[in-house]
C-alpha positions in Angstrom: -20.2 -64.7 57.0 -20.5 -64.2 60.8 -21.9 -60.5 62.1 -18.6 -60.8 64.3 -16.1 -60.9 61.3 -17.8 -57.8 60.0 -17.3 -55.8 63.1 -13.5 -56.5 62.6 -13.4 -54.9 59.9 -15.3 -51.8 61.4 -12.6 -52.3 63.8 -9.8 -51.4 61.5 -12.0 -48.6 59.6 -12.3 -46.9 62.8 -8.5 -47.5 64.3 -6.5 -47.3 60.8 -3.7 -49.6 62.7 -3.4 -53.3 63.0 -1.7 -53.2 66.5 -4.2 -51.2 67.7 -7.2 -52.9 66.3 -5.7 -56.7 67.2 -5.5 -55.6 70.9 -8.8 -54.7 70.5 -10.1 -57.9 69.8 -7.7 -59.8 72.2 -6.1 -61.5 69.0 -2.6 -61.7 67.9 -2.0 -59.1 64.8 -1.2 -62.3 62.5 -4.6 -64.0 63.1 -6.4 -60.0 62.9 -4.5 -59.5 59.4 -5.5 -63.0 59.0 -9.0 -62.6 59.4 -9.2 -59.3 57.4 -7.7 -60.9 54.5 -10.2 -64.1 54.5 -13.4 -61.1 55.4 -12.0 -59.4 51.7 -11.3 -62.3 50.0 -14.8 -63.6 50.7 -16.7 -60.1 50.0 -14.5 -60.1 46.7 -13.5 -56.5 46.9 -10.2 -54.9 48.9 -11.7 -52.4 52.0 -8.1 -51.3 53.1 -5.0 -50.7 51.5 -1.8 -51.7 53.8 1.4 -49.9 53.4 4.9 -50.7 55.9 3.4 -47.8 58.2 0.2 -46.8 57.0 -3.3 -48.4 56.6 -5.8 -46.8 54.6 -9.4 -47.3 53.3 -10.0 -48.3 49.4 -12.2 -46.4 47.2 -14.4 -49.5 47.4 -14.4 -49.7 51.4 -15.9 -46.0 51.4 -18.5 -47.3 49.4 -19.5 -50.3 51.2 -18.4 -49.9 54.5 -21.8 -47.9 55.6 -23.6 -50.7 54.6 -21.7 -53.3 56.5 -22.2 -50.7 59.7 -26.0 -50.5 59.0 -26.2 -53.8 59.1 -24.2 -54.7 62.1 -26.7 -51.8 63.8 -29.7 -53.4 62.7 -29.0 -56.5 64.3 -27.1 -55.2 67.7 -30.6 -53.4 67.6 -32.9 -56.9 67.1 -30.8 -58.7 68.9 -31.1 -56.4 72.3 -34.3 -56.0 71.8 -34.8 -59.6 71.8 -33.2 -59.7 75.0 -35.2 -57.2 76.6 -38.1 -58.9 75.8 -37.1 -62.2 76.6 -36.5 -60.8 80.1 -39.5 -58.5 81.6 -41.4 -58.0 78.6 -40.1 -54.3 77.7 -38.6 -53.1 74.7 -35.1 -51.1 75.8 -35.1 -47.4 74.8 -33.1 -47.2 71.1 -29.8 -44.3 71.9 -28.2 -43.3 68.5 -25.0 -41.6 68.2 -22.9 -39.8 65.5 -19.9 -39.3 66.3 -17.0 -42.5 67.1 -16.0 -42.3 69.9 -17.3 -39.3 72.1 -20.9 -40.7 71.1 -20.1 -43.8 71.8 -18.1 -43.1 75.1 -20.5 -40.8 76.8 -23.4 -43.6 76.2 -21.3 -46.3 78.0 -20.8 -43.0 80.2 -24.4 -42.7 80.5 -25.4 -46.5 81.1 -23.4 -47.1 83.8 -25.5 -44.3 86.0 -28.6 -46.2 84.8 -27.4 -49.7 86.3 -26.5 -47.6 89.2 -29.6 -45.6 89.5 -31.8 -46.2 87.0 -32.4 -50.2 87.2 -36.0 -50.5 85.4 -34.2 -48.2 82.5 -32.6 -50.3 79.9 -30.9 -49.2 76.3 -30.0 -50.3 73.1 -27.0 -48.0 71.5 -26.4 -48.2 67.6 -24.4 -45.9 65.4 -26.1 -43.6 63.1 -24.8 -41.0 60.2 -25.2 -37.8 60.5 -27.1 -37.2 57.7 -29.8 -39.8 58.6 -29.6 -38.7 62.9 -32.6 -36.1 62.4 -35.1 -38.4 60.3 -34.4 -41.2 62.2 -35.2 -38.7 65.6 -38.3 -37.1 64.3 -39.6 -40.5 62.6 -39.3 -42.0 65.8 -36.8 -45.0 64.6 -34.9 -43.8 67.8 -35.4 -42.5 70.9 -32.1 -40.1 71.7 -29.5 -39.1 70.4 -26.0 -37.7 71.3 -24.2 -35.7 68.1 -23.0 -32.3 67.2 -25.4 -29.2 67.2 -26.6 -29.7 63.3 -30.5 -30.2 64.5 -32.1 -27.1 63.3 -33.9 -25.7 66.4 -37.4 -27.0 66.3 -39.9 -26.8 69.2 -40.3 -30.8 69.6 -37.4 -31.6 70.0 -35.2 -31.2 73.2 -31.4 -31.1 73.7 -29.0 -30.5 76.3 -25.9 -29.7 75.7 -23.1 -32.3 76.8 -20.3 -29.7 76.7 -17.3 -28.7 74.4 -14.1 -30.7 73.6 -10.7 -30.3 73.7 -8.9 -29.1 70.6 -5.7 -30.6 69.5 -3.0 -29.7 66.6 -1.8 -33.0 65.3 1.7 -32.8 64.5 4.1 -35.2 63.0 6.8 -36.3 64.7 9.6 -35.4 62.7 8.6 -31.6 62.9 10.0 -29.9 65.8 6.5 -28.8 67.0 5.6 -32.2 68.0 8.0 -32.1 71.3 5.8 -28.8 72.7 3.5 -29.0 75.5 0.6 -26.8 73.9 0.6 -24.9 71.0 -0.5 -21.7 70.0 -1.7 -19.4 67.0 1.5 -17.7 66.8 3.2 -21.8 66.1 1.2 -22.3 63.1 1.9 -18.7 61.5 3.1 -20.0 58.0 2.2 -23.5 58.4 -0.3 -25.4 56.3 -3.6 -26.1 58.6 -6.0 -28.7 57.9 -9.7 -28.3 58.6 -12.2 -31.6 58.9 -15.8 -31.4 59.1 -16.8 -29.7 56.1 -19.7 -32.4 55.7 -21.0 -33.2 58.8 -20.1 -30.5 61.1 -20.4 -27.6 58.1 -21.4 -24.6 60.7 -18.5 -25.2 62.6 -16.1 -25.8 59.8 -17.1 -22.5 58.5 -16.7 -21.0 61.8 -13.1 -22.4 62.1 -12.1 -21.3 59.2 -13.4 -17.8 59.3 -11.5 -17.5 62.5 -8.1 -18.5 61.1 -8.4 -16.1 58.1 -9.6 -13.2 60.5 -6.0 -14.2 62.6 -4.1 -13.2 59.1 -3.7 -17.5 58.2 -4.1 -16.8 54.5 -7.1 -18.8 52.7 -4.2 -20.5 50.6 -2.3 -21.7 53.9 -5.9 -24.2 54.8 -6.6 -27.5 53.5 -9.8 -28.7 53.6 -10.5 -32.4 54.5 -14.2 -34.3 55.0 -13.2 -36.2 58.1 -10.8 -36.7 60.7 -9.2 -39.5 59.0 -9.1 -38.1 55.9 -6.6 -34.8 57.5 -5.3 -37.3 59.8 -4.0 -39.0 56.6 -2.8 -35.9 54.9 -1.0 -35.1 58.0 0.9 -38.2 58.2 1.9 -37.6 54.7 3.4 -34.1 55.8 0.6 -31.8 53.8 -0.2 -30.0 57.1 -1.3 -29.7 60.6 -5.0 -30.8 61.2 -6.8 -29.2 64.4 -8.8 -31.9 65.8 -11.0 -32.1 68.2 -10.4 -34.9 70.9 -13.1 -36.7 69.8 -11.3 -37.2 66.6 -8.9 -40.4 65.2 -6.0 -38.7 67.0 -4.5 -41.6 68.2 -4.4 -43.9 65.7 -1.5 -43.0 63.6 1.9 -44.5 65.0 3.8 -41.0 63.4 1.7 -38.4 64.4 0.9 -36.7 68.1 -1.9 -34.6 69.4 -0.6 -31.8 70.7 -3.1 -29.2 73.0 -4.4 -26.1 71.0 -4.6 -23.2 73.3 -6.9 -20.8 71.3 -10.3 -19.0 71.5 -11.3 -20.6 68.6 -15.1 -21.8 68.3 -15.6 -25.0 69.9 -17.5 -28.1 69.1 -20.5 -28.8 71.3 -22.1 -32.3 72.0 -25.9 -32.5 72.2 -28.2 -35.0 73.3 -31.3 -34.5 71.7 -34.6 -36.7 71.7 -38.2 -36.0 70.5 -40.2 -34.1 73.0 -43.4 -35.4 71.0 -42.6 -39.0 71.9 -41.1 -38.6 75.6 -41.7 -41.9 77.9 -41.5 -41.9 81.4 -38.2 -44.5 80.6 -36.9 -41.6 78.7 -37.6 -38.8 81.4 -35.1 -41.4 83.6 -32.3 -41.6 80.7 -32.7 -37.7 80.4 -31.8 -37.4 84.0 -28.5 -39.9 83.5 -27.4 -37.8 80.5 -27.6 -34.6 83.0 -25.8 -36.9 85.3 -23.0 -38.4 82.7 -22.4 -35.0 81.2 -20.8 -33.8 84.7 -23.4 -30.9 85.1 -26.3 -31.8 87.3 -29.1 -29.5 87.7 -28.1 -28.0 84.0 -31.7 -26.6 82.1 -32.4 -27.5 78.6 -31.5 -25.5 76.1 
């Protein structure tokens, strides 16, 4: 099996919609649910489960679908490399991210104001868990990484802060709601509220929801969901209203629309961190084209 038809079905993981994902790709949706089918048939296991309107992932597809990621990382990452090497003889700093798409986005962000202004600085970017980001930093397996604040504060390791998101309520379309311009506390009084981010982002979902119960929504009026795509789901079911950040699978469900959250809720904050220990002259430039990327020249470290 080709690396390429695996990252297809990352594709669809990460979009949840056919249309979506086949425009991706620059295929027609036939020959994308075409190739998804022949990708399953071949690992022997279903990864989605297809409905008229919705696409979801199988119990099976949670199981496996890190490893197919880890894999497609590892050779993105050897394959780069290779590159690197087979052109000036240097080995490209390794940039990690955690969270799809803000990770992602901001290091596209970030490269172009290397090519720009940063020529001799090259990087290889690869997705990494959450729960393996800090290892992988301190073991020196990457070089940077952009994810939420969920480093504990050590004295080796830097970080500047990228900024906070947007926060949305993500509201069906049949529910009246979904036709406002911004919504407020008051237009979710008596609602059912769904949470994400109890896993990876646990001070912040702890936050969150200490703030809606301190606002009178009662404990039994929130849900609480592991990911975005899990509440994204429940939502599309009718079980609630998730607040999502922008950063979030917001867009990928045909029935459902993000709607601005006006609130003084606690925010989620985007970090680029990397090991002090282990900073190269290479990594002193990218640190510069973060600062650059993140819209905030001349901010200090944290």
């Amino acid at each position: 099996m080709e690396i390429e038809a695996l990252r297809l079905i990352v594709l669809l993981s990460e979009t949840l919609n056919f249309t979506q994902a086949s425009d991706i790709a620059f295929m027609s949706q036939s020959t994308f649910s075409r190739k998804i089918s022949q990708i399953e048939n071949e690992l022997g296991i279903r990864i989605f489960s297809r409905t008229t309107h919705d696409v979801s992932i199988t119990a099976e597809g949670d199981l496996i679908l890190p490893e197919i990621r880890k894999l497609i990382s590892h050779y993105d990452s050897v394959v780069s490399r290779c590159r690197e090497l087979g052109k000036s003889g240097l080995i490209p700093l390794r940039i990690a991210y955690t969270v799809y798409p803000y990770g992602l986005s901001f290091c596209m962000k970030t490269e172009k104001i290397l090519s720009d202004n940063h020529a001799q600085v090259s990087a290889s970017l690869s997705f990494v868990s959450f729960e393996d980001s800090e290892r992988a930093l301190l073991e020196g397996d990457i070089d940077g990484l952009v994810s939420v604040d969920g480093i504990p504060d050590r004295a080796e390791i830097g970080k500047i802060k990228l900024g906070p998101s947007r926060v949305y309520a993500v509201i069906n379309i049949n529910d009246r709601l979904s036709e406002c311009r911004s919504i407020s506390l008051e237009d979710l009084k008596g609602r059912k509220i769904i949470l994400s981010g109890r896993k990876i982002m646990p001070s912040l979902f702890a936050a969150r929801k200490e703030y809606f119960e301190g606002k009178g929504i009662g404990s039994a009026s929130i849900i609480e969901a592991d990911s975005a795509k899990e509440a994204m789901m429940m939502a599309s079911r009718g079980e609630g209203i998730p607040i999502l950040n922008e950063e979030g699978h917001i867009n990928t469900i045909d029935t459902l629309r993000p709607i601005p959250f006006i609130s003084d809720m606690p925010e989620l904050d985007f970090i680029f961190f990397w090991d002090i220990c282990h900073e190269t002259e290479q990594l002193r430039e990218y640190i510069k084209a973060v600062i650059a990327a993140s819209e905030a020249p001349g901010r200090e470290e944290l």
